[in-house]
C-alpha positions as CSV (number, residue, x, y, z in Angstrom):
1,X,32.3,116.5,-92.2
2,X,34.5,113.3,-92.3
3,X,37.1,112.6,-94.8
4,X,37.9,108.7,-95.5
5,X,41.0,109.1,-97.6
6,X,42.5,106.1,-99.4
7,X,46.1,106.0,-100.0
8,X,47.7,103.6,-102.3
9,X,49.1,102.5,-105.7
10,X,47.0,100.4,-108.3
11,X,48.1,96.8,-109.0
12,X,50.7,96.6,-106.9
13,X,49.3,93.7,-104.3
14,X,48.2,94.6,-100.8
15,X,50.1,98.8,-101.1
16,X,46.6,98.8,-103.1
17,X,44.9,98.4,-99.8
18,X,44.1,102.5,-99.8
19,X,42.6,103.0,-103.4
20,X,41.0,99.2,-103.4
21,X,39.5,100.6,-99.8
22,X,37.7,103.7,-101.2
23,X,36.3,101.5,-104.2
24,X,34.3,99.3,-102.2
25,X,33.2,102.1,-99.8
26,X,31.8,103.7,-102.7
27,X,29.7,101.1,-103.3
28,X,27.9,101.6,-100.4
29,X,25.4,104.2,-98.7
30,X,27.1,106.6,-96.6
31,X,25.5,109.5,-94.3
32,X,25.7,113.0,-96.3
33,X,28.8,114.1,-94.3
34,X,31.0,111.6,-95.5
35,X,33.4,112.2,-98.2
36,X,35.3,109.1,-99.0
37,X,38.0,109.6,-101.3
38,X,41.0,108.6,-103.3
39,X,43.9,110.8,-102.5
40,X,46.4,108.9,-103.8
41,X,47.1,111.9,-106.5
42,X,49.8,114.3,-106.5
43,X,49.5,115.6,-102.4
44,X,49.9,119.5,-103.6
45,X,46.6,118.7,-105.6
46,X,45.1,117.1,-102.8
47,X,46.3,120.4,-100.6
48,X,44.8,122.8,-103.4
49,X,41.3,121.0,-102.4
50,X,41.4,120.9,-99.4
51,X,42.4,124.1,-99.5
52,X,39.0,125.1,-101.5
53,X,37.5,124.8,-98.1
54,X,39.7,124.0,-95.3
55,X,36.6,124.2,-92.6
56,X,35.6,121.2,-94.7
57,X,36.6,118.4,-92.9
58,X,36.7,118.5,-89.1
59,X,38.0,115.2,-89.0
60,X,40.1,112.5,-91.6
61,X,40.5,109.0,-91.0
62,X,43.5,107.7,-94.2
63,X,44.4,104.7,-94.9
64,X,47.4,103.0,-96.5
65,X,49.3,100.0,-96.7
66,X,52.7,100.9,-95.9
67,X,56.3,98.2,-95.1
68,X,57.1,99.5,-91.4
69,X,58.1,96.2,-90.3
70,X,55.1,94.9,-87.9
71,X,53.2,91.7,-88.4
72,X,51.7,91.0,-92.1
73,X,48.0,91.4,-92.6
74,X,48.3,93.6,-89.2
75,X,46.3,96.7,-89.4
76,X,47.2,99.7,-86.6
77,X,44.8,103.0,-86.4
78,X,46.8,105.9,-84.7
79,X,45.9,109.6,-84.5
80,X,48.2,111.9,-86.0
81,X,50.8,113.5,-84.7
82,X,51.3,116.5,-86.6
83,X,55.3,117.9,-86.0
84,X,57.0,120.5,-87.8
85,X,59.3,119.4,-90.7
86,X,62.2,121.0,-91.3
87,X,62.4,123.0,-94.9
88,X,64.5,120.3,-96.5
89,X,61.9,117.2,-95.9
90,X,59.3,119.1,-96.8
91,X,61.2,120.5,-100.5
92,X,62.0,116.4,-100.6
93,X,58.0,115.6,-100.2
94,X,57.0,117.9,-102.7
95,X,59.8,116.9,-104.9
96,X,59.1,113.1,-104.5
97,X,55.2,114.5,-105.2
98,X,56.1,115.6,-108.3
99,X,57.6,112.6,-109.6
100,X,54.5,110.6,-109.4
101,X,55.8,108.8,-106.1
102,X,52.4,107.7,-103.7
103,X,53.0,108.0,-99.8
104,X,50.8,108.6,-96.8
105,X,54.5,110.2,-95.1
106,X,54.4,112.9,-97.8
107,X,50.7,113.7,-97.8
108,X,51.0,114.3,-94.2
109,X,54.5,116.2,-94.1
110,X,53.1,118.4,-96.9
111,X,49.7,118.6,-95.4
112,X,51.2,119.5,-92.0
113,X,53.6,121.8,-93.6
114,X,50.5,123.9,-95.0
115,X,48.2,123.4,-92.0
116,X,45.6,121.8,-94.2
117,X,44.7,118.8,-92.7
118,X,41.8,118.4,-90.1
119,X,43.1,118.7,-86.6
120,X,41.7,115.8,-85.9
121,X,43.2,113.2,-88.3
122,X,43.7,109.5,-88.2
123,X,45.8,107.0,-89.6
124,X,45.2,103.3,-90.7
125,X,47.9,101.4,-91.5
126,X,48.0,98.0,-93.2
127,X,50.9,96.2,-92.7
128,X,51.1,94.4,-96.4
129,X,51.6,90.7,-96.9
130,X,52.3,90.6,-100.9
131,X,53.5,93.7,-102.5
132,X,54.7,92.4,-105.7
133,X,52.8,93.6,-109.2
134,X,49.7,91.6,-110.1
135,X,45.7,92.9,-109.3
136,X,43.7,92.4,-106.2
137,X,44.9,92.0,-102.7
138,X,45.6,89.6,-100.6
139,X,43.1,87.0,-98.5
140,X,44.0,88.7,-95.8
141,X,43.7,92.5,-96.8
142,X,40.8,91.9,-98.6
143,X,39.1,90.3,-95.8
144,X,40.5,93.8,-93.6
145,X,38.6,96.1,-96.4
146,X,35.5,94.5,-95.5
147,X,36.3,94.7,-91.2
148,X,37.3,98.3,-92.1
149,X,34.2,99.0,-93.7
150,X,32.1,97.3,-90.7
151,X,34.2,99.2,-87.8
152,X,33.2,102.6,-90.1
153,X,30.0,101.9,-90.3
154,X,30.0,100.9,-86.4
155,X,31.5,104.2,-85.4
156,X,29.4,106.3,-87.8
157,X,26.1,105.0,-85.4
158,X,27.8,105.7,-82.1
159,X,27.3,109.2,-80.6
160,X,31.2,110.0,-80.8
161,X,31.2,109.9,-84.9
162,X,34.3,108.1,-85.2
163,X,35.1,107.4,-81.8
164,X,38.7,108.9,-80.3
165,X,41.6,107.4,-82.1
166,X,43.5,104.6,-80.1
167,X,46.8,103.3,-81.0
168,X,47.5,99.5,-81.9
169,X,45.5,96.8,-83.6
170,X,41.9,97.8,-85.2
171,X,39.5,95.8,-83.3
C-alpha cells in the first residue's frame, strides 16, 4: 500500500501546501491501495498508527512546504534518507511535537527514531512563495497541487507504482 501524507499548517499561505494537497486528492478517485492522508497532527499520533500496522505501507510519498532557501514556487521530490539522530534531537522533536509545532524534519526524525516509516519513503518539498496568515495558496502552489495530482496519477498507471525517487525539480 502507498501512503500520500500531507504535511502542513492551515491558513498560513503556501506552508498550507501539504494539508490543502490531501484536500483536493480526496476529492478524487484513487486505486484501493492508496491511503492519502493528513499527518499534519501530533507525529507520536501519527507513529501510534502507523504503528497499528507497520507492514501497512510499503512505500510513502509526504509532502510539505518548507523555507530551505531554493527558488519560490520550486518543488524538489527526494527519497529519504533515514540517519540516526542522536537522543537529544530526537527528545527536542517530540518535545516540539508536543507543543503543537507542524514539521516534516520532526515527523521523519521521530519516525526514523522508531523505525516506523516505510523503507521506501519520499519527500516533496515546496519551496513557498507567501507564507504570511491569510487562506488559500498561492498562483503558483495551487497550480503545483494540481501538477502533483497529475504526476500521481501518471506514476500510479506505470508498472513501477510510483516510479524510483529522483532528486531535484518534479517534472
Amino acid at each position: 500500500m502507498l501512503l500520500i501524507g500531507g504535511v502542513g499548517y492551515t491558513y498560513l499561505g503556501d506552508l498550507s501546501f501539504g494539508a490543502t494537497l490531501v484536500e483536493r486528492l480526496r476529492q478524487r478517485e484513487w486505486p484501493d491501495d492508496v491511503v492519502i492522508e493528513d499527518v499534519s497532527y501530533n507525529p507520536i499520533t501519527v507513529m501510534d498508527w502507523l504503528r497499528d500496522d507497520p507492514r501497512r505501507f510499503d512505500r510513502a510519498v509526504l509532502v510539505t512546504a518548507v523555507e530551505r532557501g531554493r527558488p519560490p514556487g520550486s518543488l524538489h521530490r527526494t527519497a529519504w534518507q533515514s540517519t540516526e539522530s542522536t537522543p537529544d534531537r530526537v527528545q527536542d522533536c517530540v518535545a516540539a511535537a508536543i507543543t503543537g509545532t507542524i514539521s516534516l524534519d520532526n515527523l521523519l526524525v521521530i519516525g526514523t527514531h522508531f523505525n516506523l516509516l516505510p523503507e521506501r519513503t519520499e519527500i516533496v518539498e515546496l519551496e513557498p512563495v507567501t507564507t504570511g496568515w491569510g487562506e488559500g495558496l498561492s498562483d503558483v502552489a495551487d497550480e503545483l497541487v494540481e501538477q502533483f495530482a497529475t504526476w500521481l496519477r501518471m506514476e500510479l498507471a506505470s508498472d513501477e507504482r510510483v516510479a524510483t525517487p529522483s532528486t531535484g525539480v518534479l517534472q
